[in-house]
C-alpha positions in Angstrom: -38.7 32.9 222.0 -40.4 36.4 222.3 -41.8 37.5 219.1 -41.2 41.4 218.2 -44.2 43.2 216.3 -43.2 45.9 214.0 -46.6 47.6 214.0 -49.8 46.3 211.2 -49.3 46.9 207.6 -51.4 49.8 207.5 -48.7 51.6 210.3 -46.0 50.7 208.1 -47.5 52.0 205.0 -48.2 54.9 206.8 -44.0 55.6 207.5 -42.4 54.1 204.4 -45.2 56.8 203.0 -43.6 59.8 205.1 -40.0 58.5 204.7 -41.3 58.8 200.8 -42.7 62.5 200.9 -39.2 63.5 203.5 -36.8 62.0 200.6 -38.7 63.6 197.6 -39.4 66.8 199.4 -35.6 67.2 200.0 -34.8 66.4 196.7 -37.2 68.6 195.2 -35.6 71.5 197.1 -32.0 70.7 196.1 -33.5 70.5 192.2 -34.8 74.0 192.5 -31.5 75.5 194.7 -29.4 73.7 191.7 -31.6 75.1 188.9 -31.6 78.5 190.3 -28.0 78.5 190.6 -27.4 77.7 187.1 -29.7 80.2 185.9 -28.4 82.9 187.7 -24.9 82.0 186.5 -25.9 81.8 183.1 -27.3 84.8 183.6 -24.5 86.1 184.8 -22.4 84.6 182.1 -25.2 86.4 178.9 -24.7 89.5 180.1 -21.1 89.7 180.4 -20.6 88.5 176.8 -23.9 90.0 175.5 -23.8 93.1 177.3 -26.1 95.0 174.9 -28.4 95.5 177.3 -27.7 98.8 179.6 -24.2 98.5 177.6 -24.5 102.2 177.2 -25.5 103.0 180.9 -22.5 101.0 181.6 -20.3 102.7 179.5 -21.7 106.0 180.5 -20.9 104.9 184.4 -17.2 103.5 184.1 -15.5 105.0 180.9 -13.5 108.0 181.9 -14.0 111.3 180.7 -11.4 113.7 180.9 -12.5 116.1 183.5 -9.6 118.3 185.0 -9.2 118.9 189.0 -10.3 122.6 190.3 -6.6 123.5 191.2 -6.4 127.6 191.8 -2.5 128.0 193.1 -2.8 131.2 195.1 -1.4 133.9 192.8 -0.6 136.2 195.8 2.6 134.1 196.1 5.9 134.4 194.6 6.0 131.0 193.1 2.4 131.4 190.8 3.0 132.6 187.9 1.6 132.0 184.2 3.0 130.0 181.8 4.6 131.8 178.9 1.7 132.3 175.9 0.1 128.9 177.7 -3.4 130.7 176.7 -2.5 131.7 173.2 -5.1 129.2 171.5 -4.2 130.2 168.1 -3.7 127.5 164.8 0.1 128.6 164.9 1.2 127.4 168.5 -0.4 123.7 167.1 1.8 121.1 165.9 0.1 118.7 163.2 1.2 117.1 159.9 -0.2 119.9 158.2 3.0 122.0 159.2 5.6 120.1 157.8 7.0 118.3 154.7 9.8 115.8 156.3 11.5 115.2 159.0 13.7 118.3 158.9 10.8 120.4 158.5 9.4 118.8 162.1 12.2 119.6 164.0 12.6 122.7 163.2 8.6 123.3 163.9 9.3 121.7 167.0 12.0 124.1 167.6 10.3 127.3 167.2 7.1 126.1 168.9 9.3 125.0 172.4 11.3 128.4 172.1 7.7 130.0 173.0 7.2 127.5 176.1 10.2 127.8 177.9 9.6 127.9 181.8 10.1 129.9 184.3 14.1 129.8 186.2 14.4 126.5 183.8 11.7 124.3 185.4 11.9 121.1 184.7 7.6 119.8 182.9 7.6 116.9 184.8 7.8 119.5 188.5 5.8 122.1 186.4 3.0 120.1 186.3 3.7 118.3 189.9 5.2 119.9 192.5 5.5 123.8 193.3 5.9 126.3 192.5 2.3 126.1 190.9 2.0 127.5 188.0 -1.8 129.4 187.3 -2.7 128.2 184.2 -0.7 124.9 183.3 -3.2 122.6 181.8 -3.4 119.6 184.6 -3.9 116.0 183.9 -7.5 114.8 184.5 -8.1 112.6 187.5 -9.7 110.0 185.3 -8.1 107.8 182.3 -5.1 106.0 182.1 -2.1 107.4 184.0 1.2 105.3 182.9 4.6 105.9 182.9 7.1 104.2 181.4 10.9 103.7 182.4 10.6 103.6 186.2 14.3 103.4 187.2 14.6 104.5 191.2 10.8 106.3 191.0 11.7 109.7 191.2 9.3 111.0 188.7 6.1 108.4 189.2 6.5 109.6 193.2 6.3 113.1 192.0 3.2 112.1 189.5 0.9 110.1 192.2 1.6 112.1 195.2 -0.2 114.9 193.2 -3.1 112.7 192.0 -3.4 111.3 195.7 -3.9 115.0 196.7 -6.1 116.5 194.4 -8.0 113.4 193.2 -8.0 111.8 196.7 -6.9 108.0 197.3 -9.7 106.4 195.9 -8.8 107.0 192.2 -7.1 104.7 190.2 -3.5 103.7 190.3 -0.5 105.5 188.4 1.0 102.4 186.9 4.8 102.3 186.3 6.0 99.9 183.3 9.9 99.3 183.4 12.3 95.9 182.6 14.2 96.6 185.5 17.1 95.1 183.3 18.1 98.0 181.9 18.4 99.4 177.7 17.4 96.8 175.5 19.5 97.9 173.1 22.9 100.7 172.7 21.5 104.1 173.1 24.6 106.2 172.3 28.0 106.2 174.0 28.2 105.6 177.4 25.2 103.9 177.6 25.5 100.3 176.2 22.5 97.4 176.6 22.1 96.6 180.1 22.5 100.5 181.3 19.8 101.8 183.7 19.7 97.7 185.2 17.8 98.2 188.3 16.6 95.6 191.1 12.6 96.7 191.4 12.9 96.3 195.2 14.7 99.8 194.5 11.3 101.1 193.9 9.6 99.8 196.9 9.1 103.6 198.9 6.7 104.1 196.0 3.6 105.5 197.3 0.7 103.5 197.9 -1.4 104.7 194.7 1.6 103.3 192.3 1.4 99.7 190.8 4.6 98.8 189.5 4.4 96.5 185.9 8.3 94.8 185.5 8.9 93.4 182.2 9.6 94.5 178.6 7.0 96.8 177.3 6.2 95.1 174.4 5.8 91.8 176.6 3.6 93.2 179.3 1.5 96.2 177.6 -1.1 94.3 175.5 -2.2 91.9 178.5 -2.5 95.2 181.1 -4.7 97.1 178.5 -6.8 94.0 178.1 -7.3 93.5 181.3 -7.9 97.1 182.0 -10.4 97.3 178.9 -12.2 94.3 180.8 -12.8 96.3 183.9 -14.0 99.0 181.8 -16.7 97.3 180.0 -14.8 96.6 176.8 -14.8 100.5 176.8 -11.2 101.5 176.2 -10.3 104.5 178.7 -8.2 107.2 176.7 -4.7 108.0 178.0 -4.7 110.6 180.5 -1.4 111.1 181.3 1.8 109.6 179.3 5.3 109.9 180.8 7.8 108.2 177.8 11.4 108.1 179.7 11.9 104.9 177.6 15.2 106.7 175.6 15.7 103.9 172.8 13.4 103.9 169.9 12.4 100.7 170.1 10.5 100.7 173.4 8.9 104.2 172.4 7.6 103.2 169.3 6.3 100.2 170.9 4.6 102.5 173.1 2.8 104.5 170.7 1.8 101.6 168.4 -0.2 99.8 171.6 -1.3 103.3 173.0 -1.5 105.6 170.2 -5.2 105.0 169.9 -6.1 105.9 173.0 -5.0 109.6 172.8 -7.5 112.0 172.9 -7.3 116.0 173.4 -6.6 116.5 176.4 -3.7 113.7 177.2 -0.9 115.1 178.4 2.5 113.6 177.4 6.1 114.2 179.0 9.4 113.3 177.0 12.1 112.6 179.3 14.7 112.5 176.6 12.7 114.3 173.5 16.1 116.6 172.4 19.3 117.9 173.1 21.5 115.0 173.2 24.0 113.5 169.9 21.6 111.1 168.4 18.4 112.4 169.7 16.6 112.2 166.1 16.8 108.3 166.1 14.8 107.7 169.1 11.7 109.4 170.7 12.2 112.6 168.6 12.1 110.4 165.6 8.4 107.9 166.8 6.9 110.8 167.7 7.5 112.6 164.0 6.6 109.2 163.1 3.4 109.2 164.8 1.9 112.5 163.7 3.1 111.8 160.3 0.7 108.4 160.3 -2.4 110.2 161.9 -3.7 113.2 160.4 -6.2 114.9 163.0 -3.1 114.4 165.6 -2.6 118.1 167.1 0.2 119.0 169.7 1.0 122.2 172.0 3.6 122.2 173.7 3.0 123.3 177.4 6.3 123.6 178.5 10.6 123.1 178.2 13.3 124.0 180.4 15.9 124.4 177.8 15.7 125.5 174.1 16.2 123.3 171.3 19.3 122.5 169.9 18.8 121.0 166.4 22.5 119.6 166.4 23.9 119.4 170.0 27.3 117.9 170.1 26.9 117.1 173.8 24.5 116.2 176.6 22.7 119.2 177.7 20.9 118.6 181.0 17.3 119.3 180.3 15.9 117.0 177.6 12.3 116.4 178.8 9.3 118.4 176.8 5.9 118.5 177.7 2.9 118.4 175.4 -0.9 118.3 175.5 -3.4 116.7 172.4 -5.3 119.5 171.2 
């Protein structure tokens, strides 16, 4: 039988000594890799929930302030014009608490103050503000903040809205988000329009442009999870309501609006009523949360920047142009 030698003890000392130093070597280095890891995640993990440090550099680099676009409509043409007493900054064209006494008192405020912001040839605020003719002075929405509308239906409006912010704040700026059931009133309006009116399959709203992100569900449902998320991306800074279009009709789903946003309006936001006035009932829905609003906040200020119509304090029928305009002051 041949015998097999393996080498003298010292040789195999020698390699169980080197297999020894390989194995602990490798480990070593997976110990550190792991460690550093976890520290960095941890890290990672303080400064997102302890964000003290540069909190206010932070802050100062992601929360919006409301900075409006350079937008000078050639007033050679036809279609510029100036708004009617638009630049009249005086304490009487204001709307605040401090003007009225109830509710009757408010509407007729409301009344006097629209019948000096009528526009031009009966311009609708939401194409005043949008689409041409461009009008030299209008107060535009600021690129930055919050730009949400709410009651989408087929996207007429919200189209109008962020193919104006794609152009003049380019395509890298945030999103106009569009909040609507798609199912329709959540409640009777008035007559003619019973729960369930309005019901709309959201793939109706699929030509939306590409700056529009679309948010189906009840407002009440789907609101306080968007701004926290939003908040979240902001640092736990809240970013202020830059532009607010309320075509919600009932007043359920506006006051539901203004109790989840109502903080975040700051001079400067602009807000459109699709349905303020002008309509049987119109004083027990948005008419009626926004008196209810400004009776509950104090330093709220309004103007108005624009109505096609005048105000009708008792309409007995549908009169076409309902929507009013308005900036926080």
């Amino acid at each position: 039988m041949q015998r097999v030698y393996f080498g003298s003890r010292r040789q195999i000392s020698a390699v169980k000594s080197r297999f020894l130093l390989r194995y602990f070597s490798t480990i070593t280095r997976r110990f550190i890799l792991i460690f550093l890891s976890i520290l960095s995640l941890a890290a990672f993990l303080f400064y997102i929930e302890f964000p003290s440090y540069g909190k206010q550099r932070m802050q100062h680099l992601l929360c919006p302030v409301l900075q409006r676009p350079n937008i000078t409509p050639n007033s050679s043409m036809n279609s510029a014009y100036h708004l009617p007493n638009i630049g009249f900054s005086s304490e009487n064209e204001t709307i605040s608490n401090f003007h009225y006494r109830n509710y009757s008192d408010f509407k007729l405020l409301l009344q006097s103050r629209i019948a000096h912001r009528l526009l031009h040839h009966g311009e609708l605020p939401i194409n005043a503000l949008f689409t041409n003719p461009l009008f030299i002075d209008i107060p535009y929405p600021s690129c930055d903040g919050l730009w949400l509308e709410f009651g989408v239906f087929r996207g007429e409006s919200i189209c109008k809205s962020a193919n104006w912010k794609a152009k003049y704040c380019g395509n890298s700026s945030n999103p106009v988000f569009g909040f609507d059931s798609f199912q329709g009133l959540p409640v009777d309006w008035r007559p003619n329009y019973p729960r369930g009116h309005f019901s709309l399959n959201s793939s109706a709203t699929s030509y939306v442009p590409r700056n529009v992100q679309l948010v189906a569900g009840w407002f009440i449902n789907t609101l306080p999870s968007f701004l926290q998320n939003i908040d979240h991306h902001y640092r736990d800074c809240s970013p202020p309501m830059t532009y607010l279009h309320v075509d919600s009709d009932v007043y359920d789903s506006a006051r539901d609006i203004f109790y989840l946003l109502g903080n975040r309006l700051v001079p400067g936001s602009i807000i459109v009523f699709d349905e303020l006035t002008n309509y049987p009932t119109y004083d027990k829905h948005e008419m009626k949360v926004l008196f209810e609003y400004m009776s509950s906040h104090a330093n709220f200020r309004l103007r108005v920047i624009g109505a096609a119509t005048p105000m009708y304090l008792e309409p007995t029928q549908d009169i076409y142009y309902q929507s009013v305009a308005f900036i926080v002051v």
